[in-house]
N, C-alpha and C positions, 0 to 999 in steps of 0.2 A: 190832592196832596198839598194846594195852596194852604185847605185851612187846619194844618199841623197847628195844634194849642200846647204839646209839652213832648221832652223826646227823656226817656229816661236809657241810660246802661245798669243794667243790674247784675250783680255777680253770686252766686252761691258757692258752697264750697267747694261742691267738685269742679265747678267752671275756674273758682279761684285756681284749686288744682292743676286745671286744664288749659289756664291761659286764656278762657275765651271769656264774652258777655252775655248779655240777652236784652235785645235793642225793644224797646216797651215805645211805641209812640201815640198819642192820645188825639187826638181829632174832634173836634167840633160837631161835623156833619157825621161823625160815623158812630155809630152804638158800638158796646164793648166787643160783640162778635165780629163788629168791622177789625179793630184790632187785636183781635187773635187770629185775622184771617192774614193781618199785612206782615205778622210774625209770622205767621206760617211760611208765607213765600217766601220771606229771608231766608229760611229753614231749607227750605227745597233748593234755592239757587245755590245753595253750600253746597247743597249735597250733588247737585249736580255738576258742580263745580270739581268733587271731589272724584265722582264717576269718571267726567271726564281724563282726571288727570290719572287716575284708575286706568283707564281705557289707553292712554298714551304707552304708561308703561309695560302695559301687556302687549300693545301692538311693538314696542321696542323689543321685551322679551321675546317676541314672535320670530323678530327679524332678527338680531342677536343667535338666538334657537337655531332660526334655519340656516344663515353663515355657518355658524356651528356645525350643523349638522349637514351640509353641504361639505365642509371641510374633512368631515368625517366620514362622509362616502367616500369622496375623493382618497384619502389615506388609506384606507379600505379596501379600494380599489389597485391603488400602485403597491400596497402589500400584496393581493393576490395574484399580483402578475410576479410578484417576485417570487412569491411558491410557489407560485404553478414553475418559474424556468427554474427552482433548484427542484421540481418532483423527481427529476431522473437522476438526484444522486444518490440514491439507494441502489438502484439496478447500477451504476456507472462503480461504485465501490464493488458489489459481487462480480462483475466481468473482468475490473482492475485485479480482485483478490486470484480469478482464477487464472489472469496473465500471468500474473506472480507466480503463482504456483508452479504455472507452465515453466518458466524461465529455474524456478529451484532448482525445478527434477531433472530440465536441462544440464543447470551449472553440476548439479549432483551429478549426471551423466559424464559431463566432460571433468568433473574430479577424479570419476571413478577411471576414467579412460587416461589420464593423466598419471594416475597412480601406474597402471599396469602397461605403461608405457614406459614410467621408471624403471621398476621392476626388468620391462625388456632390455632397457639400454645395459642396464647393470648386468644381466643375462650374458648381453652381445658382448659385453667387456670381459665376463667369465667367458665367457667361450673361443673372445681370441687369445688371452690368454693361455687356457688350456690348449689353443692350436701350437704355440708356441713349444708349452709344457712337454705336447704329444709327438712336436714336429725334432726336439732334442731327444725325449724318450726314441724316438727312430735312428737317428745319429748315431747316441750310444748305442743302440742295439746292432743298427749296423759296425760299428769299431769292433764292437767286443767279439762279436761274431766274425769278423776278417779274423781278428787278432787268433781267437779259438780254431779258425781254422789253419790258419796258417802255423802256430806250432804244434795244433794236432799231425799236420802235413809231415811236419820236419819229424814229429817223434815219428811218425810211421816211414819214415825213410831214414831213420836212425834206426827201426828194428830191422827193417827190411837191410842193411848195412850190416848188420848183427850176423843175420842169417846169414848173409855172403858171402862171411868170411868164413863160416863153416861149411859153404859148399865146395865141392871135390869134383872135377871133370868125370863123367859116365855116373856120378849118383844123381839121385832123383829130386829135384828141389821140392824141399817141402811145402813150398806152399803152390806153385804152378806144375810140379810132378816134371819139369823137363829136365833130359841127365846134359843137356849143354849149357853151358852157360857165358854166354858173348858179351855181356852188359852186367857183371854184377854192380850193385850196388854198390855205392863209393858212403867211406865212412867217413861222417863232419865232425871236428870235434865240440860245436858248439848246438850239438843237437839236445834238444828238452827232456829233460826226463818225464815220469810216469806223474809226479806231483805237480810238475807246471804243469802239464796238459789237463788236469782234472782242476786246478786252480781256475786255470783259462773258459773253462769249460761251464765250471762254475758262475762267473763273472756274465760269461754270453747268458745264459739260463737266465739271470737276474734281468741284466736288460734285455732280455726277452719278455720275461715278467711284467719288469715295470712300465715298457712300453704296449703289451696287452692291458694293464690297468688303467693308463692315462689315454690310452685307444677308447675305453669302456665308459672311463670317464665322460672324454670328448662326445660321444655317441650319445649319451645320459642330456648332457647342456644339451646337445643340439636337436633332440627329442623336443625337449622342455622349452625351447626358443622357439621352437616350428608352432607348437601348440600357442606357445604366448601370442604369435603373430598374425595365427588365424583368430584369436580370440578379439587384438587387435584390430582386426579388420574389419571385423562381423561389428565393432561397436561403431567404427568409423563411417560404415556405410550409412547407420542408424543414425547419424549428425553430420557428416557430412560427401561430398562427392570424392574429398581427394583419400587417394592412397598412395602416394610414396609417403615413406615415414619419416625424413627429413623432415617434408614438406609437413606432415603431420604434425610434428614437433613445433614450429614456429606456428602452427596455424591455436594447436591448443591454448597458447600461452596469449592471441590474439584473442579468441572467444570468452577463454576465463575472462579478460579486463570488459569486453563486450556486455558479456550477460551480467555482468556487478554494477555497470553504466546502468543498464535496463530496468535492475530491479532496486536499482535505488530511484533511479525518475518513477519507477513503477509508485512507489513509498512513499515517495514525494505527494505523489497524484492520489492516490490515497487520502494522506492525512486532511489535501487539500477539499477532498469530494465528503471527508468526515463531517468538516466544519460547514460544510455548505450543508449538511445532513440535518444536524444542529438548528442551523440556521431556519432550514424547513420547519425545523420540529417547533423553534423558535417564532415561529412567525403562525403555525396554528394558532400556539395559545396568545398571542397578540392581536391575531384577528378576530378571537371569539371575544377578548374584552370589548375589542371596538367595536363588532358589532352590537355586544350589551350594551356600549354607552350610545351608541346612534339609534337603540330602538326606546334606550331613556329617555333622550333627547326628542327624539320621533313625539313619544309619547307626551312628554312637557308640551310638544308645540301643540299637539293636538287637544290637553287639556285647557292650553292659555287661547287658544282659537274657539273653544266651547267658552273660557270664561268671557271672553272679548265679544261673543255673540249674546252674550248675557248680560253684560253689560252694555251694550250699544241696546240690545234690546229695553232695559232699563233706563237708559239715557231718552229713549222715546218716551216711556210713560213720563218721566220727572219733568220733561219740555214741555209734554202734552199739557200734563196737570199743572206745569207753572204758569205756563200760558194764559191757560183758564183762570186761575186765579188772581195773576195781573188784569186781564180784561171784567173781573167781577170785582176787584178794588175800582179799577179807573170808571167803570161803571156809576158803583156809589158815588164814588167824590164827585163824578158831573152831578149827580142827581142834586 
């Protein structure tokens, strides 16, 4: 290389284009093939130059790639543990849905038992009532009945009075046949006639009447109360242990608020297990994308590792042959 005689840069127009030259250098001791061979290896070191930096960036893109795609197992990973703990909110909503339901036909039970409990109270109210009703209906039936018998009494000891005075010592009384008479009847003069006594008579008959009706009555309610209570009963055993009906009464009003707690936490719990449903359903199709991007990824690393092998292999021949061809210049120029 001492005896270099002229060094040219030439450019044409795609090199102009391209920004680059073409380094021409002329030599004394070397023939023109000497100098197309010292070009050449300018030629090769670029190029090897450029493989290399070739080489750099696909081993960057490699390691780049597999961060990547480490990070995306990783994600991958703590998504599937999160579906796998919401898998059981599909079963956890059907069990909640059939608690609910339980709890309805409960609350419907003790509405329905609530109602016919109304019903009885209002019953027990008719029915003391009516004892009242029935227990005056006897009163007057008793009054009117003294009363009727009592001027029935007088008008028959106003007739019998009648008769008295028509009877005669040695005749025969008309109505007991004996001809002495020691005790007749004494005449009042405030004895009743024929029209009070059937008026009186009248009067008893009615509250007689009326207190057979309100008797009929009373009998009727108290039917209809007995049956309410066995009806009552038979529902109470079905939900719960007590039976006095007091007690029954403040218990109803305690479970209605009970079972409306229940089935609204019920609702609650629900909406909540919906969204995690959701979330399930949400997180399939988020892990099939990321498993699409990490077997894209996969696949990049694996084609920049085949180009990387191909260019390292490449980078041997150009060294090789660079090699060669600096020790076949430095060759000449000793000679």
């Amino acid at each position: 290389m001492s005896k270099i005689s002229n060094i040219n840069l030439e450019q044409n127009l795609f090199e102009m284009i391209m920004g680059t030259y073409t380094l021409k250098i002329d030599t004394s001791s070397l023939t023109t093939a000497d100098n197309t061979d010292l070009e050449f290896v300018l030629k090769k070191e670029q190029a090897y130059e450029k493989k290399e930096k070739s080489k750099d960036r696909l081993n960057k893109c490699i390691q780049d790639d597999g961060k990547k795609l480490a990070e995306e197992k990783e994600a991958v990973s703590k998504l599937t543990e999160e579906k796998e703990a919401l898998s059981d909110a599909e079963m956890k909503i059907i069990r909640l849905k059939n608690e609910n339901d339980n709890k309805k036909r409960r609350r419907d039970s003790v509405a329905e038992l609530e109602s016919r409990f109304a019903e009885y109270i209002k019953m027990n109210e008719k029915f003391e009532k009516q004892k009242i009703i029935h227990q005056e209906a006897l009163e007057k039936k008793a009054y009117y009945s003294g009363i009727y018998a009592k001027v029935n009494r007088a008008f028959l000891n106003g007739q019998a009075a009648v008769l008295a005075r028509e009877l005669k010592e040695g005749e025969a009384c008309p109505v007991c046949g004996s001809v002495i008479h020691p005790h007749p009847a004494e005449n009042f003069s405030d004895t009743p006639d024929e029209n009070e006594v059937k008026k009186c008579k009248k009067e008893s008959e009615k509250a007689d009447k009326s207190e057979a009706d309100e008797r009929t009555k009373l009998s009727d309610i108290s039917g209809r109360l007995n049956i309410f209570a066995e009806e009552i009963k038979k529902q109470l055993e079905k939900l719960t242990d007590i039976t006095d009906f007091d007690e029954a009464d403040r218990w109803i009003s305690s479970e209605k608020k009970l079972i409306s707690d229940e089935i609204r936490a019920l609702n609650s719990q629900i909406e909540a297990e919906k969204k995690r449903m959701e979330r399930y359903k949400e997180l399939g199709h988020i892990i099939e994308m990321k498993k699409n991007e990490t077997e894209e990824i996969a696949e990049a690393v694996r084609k920049n590792r085949e180009s990387l092998a191909s260019v390292a292999a490449e980078l041997a021949v150009l060294k090789e042959e660079t090699d060669n061809l600096k020790k076949s210049v430095d060759y000449k120029d000793t000679a």
